[in-house]
N, C-alpha and C positions, 0 to 999 in steps of 0.2 A: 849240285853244281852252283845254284846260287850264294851257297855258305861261302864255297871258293873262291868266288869271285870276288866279294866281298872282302876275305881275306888277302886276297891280292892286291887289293886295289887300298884295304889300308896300309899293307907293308909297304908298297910303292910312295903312300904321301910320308910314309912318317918318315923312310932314308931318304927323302927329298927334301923333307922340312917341309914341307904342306900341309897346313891347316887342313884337318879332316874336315870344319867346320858345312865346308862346301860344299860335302857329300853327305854329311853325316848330321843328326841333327844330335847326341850327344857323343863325346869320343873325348871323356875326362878322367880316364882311367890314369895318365902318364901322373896326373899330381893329387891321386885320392891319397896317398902314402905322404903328401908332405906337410907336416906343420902346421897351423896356421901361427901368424903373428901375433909377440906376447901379447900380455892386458897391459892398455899403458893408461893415466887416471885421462878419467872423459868429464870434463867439468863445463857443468851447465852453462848452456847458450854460448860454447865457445864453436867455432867451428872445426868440422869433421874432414879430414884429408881423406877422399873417398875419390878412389881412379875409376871414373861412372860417369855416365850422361847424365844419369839422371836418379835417387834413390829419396825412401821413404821411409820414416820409421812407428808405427801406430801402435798404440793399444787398442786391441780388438772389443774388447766388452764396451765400453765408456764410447769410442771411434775417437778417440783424441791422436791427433799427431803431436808428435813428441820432438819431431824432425825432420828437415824434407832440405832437398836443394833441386831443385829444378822437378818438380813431382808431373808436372801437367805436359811433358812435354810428349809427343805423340811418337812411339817407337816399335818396331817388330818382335814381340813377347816371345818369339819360339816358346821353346818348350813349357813356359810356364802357362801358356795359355792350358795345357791340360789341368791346371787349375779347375778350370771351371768346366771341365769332360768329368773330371771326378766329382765335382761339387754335383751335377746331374745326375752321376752314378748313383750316386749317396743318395739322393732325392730318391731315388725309382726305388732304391732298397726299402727306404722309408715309407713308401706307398705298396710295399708289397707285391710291385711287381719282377722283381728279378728279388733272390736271396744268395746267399755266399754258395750254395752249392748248386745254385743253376748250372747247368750246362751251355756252353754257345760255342756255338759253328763259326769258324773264321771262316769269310765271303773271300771271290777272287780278287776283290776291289780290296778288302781290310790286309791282305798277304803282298797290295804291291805300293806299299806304302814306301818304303826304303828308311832310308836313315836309320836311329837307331829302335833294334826291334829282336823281339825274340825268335824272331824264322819262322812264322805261324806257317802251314801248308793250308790251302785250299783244303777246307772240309774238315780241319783238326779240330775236333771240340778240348774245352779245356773248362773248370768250376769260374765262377765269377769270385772267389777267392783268390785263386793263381793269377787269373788277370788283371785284376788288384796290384799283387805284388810283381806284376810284369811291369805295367803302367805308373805304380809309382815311387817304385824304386829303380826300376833299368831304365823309364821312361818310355816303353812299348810306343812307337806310331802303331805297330798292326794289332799291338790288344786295345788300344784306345777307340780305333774306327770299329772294334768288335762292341763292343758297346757303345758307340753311339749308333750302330746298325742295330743292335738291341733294345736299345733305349726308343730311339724314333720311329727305325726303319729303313734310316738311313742317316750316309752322313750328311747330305744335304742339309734334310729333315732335322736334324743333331744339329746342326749350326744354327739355324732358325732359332733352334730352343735358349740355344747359348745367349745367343743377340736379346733374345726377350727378358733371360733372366738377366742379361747386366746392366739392360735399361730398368727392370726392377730395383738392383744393388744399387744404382746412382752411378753405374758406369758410360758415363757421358761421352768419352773421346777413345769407345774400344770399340772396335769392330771385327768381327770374327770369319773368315771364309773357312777355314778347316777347323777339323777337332782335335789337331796335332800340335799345331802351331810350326810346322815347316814353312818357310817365308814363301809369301803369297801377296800376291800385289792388296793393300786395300788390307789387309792382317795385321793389326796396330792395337795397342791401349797403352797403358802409361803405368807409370809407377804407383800411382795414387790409387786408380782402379784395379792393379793387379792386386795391390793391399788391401781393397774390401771385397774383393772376390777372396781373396785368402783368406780374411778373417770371418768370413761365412761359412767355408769349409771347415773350418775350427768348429763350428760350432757341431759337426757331428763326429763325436768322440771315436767310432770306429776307424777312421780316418789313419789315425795315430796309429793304429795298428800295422798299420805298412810304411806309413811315411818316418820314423822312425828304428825302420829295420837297416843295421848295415847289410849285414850278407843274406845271404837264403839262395831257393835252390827250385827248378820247375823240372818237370818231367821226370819224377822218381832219381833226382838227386843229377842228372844229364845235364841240366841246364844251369849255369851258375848264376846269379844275381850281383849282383854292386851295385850301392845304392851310388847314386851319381852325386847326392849332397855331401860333403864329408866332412862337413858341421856335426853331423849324426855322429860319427866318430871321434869330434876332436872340441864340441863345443859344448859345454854341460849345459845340461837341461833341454838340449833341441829337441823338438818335437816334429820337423818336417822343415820345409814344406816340398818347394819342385824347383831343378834347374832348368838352366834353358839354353842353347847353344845352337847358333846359326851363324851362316856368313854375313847375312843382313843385320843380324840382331846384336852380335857380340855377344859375352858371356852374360848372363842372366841369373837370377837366384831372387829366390820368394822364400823365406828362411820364418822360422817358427822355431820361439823356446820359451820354455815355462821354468820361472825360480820362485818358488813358495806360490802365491794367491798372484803374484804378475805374469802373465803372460805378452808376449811382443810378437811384433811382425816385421820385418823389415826386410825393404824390395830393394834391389840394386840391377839399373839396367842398364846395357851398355859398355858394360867393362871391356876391358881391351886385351887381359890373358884372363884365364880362366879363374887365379889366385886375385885378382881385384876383386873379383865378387865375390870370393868368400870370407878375405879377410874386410872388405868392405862390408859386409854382413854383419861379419862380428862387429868393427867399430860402433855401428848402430846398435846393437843388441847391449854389448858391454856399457854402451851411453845409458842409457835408459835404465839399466839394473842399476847401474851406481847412482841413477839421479831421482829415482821414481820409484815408488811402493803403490799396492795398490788396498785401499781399507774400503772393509764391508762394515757399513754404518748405518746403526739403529735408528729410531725417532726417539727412544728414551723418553716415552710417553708413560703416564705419570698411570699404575693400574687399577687407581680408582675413580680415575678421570669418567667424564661425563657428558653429555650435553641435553640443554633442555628440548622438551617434545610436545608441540602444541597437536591441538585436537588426537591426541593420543589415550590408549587404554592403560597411558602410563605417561607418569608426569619426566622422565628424563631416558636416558638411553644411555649404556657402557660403551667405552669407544677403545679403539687396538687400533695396532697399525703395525701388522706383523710382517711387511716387508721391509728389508734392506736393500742398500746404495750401494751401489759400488762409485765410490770415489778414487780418481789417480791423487797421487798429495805427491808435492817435493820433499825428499828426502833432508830431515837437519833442518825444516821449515819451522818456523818460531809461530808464523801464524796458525790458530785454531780454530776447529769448528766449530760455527755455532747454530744454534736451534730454535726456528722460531715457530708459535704451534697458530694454526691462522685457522680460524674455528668462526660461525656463525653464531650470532647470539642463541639461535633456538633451530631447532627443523620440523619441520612438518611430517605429521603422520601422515600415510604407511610408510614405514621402514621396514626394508628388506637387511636382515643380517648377511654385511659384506658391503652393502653400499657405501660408498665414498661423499663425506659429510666436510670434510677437508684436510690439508693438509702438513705437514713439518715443511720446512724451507732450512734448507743448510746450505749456512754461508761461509764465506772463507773471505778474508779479508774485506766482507761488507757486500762481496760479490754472491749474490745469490746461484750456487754451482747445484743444487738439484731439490728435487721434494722427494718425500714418501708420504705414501695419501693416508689417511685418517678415515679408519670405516668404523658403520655399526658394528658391534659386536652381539648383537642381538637384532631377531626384529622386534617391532612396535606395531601392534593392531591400533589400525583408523578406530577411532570411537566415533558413534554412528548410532541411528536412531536401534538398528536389529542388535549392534552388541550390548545397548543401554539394557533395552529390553530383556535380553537372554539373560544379563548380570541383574536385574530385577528381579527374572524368575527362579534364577538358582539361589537367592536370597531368599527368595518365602518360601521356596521348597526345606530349605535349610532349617528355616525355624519351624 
């Protein structure tokens, strides 16, 4: 009875012309089939014609914004707030306490969620795999509160967790009353914060594994899936992220794509039909591929290099510096990097192999843009009255 009604109640807004938006938190199925708009050239620091309140465009490794017009302004996230229900999720996988094939029970509170959702019945268990791709691909409210009842205990519980982690991330102007992100008095973050909550999520690869699904299918092929992004369908390289849609919030989109070693982020809130935000996505995505590459850069330290070693059981020490930068660079950029190795005349023993002795400094136009640290590559024993002694005696034992 509930499916039906449902059903009714959407055929009624759409021969009405009524924004589902008000009943429904996604209902973007009428323009996953259309288009988006071509490539047209995105030339540095020009500005972006984006129909938005408010959007962002970041590289998530580095956290450089690349773009922003109005990023700070404080708005109702709808659905992207399951950003950070997944981003939890993933935590708990990580710690081992839920895995892809847990079982979990939809509560009577997780089935009256409404909007949009996969019909969960009171009592229905389903793997924490499927509710995956309920949540983030159809955008599930009733698989989402199933895991935050999982995860915490509740959704309460789950919200708490939320608010602490995005005071962790530096999300400063977001505050979280549900785990859905169905508009709620006091339910707000902004552009800026939704992009470092997404570029946190990035950082666990299984992720990708649903949020770049178009189609798929739950309850032994019954239930159908559509991914609500259709960037995933129409935008090369996307890699996710979540839409968002409410009557308070406007169209929304948290959009993720990866071309060679660059990966983007770029949020757009606010939109006014559903295609603002996806081609307003693209805009920003396609900006940043044509103006930005991202290089992984050495110290190009020299491998016979050295440094001296007072009170040692050894007059100098081998030195490495086996990590890499990741640097953003302007694309067709004339300026180069440069290398500068900032080393103490001598170190003091003990050294431990791995210790950090100093650094490389890479600059770009004079601008000092990051280091990579400078370690032993060995250790160094303290020389000391016992090791004098021992290297004394294994010297007369010798002769």
């Amino acid at each position: 009875m509930k499916k039906f009604i449902c059903f009714v109640l959407c055929l009624l807004c759409l021969s009405s012309g009524i924004g589902v938006g008000a009943i429904s938190e996604e209902n973007d199925a009428d323009d996953l089939n259309e288009p988006l708009l071509p490539t047209v050239a995105a030339v540095l620091g020009q500005p972006l014609d984006i129909k938005a309140k408010s959007v962002i465009l970041l590289e998530p490794k580095t956290g450089t914004v690349l773009y922003e017009d109005n990023p700070d302004e404080v708005l109702p996230p709808a659905s992207i707030t399951k950003i950070m229900s997944l981003l939890l999720t993933m935590e708990a996988l990580d710690r081992g306490d839920l895995t892809l094939e847990t079982v979990l029970t939809a509560s009577e509170h997780a089935c009256s969620m409404g909007g949009s959702q996969i019909w969960l019945e009171p009592g229905e268990s389903m793997t924490v795999d499927d509710l995956l791709k309920a949540t983030a691909i159809a955008s599930a409210n009733d698989a989402t509160v199933v895991f935050a009842e999982a995860v915490a205990g509740s959704e309460e519980g789950f919200v708490a967790m939320m608010n602490e982690r995005a005071d962790q991330l530096g999300m400063h102007h977001t505050h979280f009353v549900n785990a859905t992100g169905l508009d709620a008095e006091g339910h707000v973050s902004t552009a800026h914060d939704v992009a470092l909550m997404s570029a946190e999520l990035l950082r666990h690869p299984l992720i990708k594994n649903y949020t770049t699904v178009w189609m798929d299918s739950l309850r032994d092929g019954k239930s159908e899936l559509v991914n609500t992004n259709k960037l995933v369908r129409f935008y090369e390289g996307t890699t996710g992220l979540k839409t968002g849609t409410t009557s308070g919030a406007g169209y929304c989109l948290s959009a993720s794509a990866c071309r060679g070693d660059l990966e983007l982020v770029a949020v757009v809130m606010g939109g006014e039909t559903s295609n603002d935000r996806f081609n307003g996505a693209k805009k920003l995505l396609d900006y940043g591929f044509a103006n930005f590459s991202l290089a992984s850069l050495d110290a190009q330290l020299d491998a016979d290099a050295v440094l001296p070693v007072t009170g040692g059981v050894q007059k100098q020490v081998r030195l490495c510096a086996p990590e890499t930068l990741s640097l953003l660079m302007k694309k067709n950029s004339t300026e180069k990097v440069e290398r500068n190795v900032v080393l103490p005349k001598s170190v003091r023993a003990p050294i431990q192999k791995g210790d950090q002795v100093g650094t490389v400094e890479l600059s770009v136009g004079g601008e000092v843009v990051g280091e990579i640290p400078i370690q032993a590559a060995e250790s160094v024993e303290e020389m000391n009255y016992a090791v004098a002694l021992g290297w004394m005696l294994r010297g007369l034992l010798s002769n």
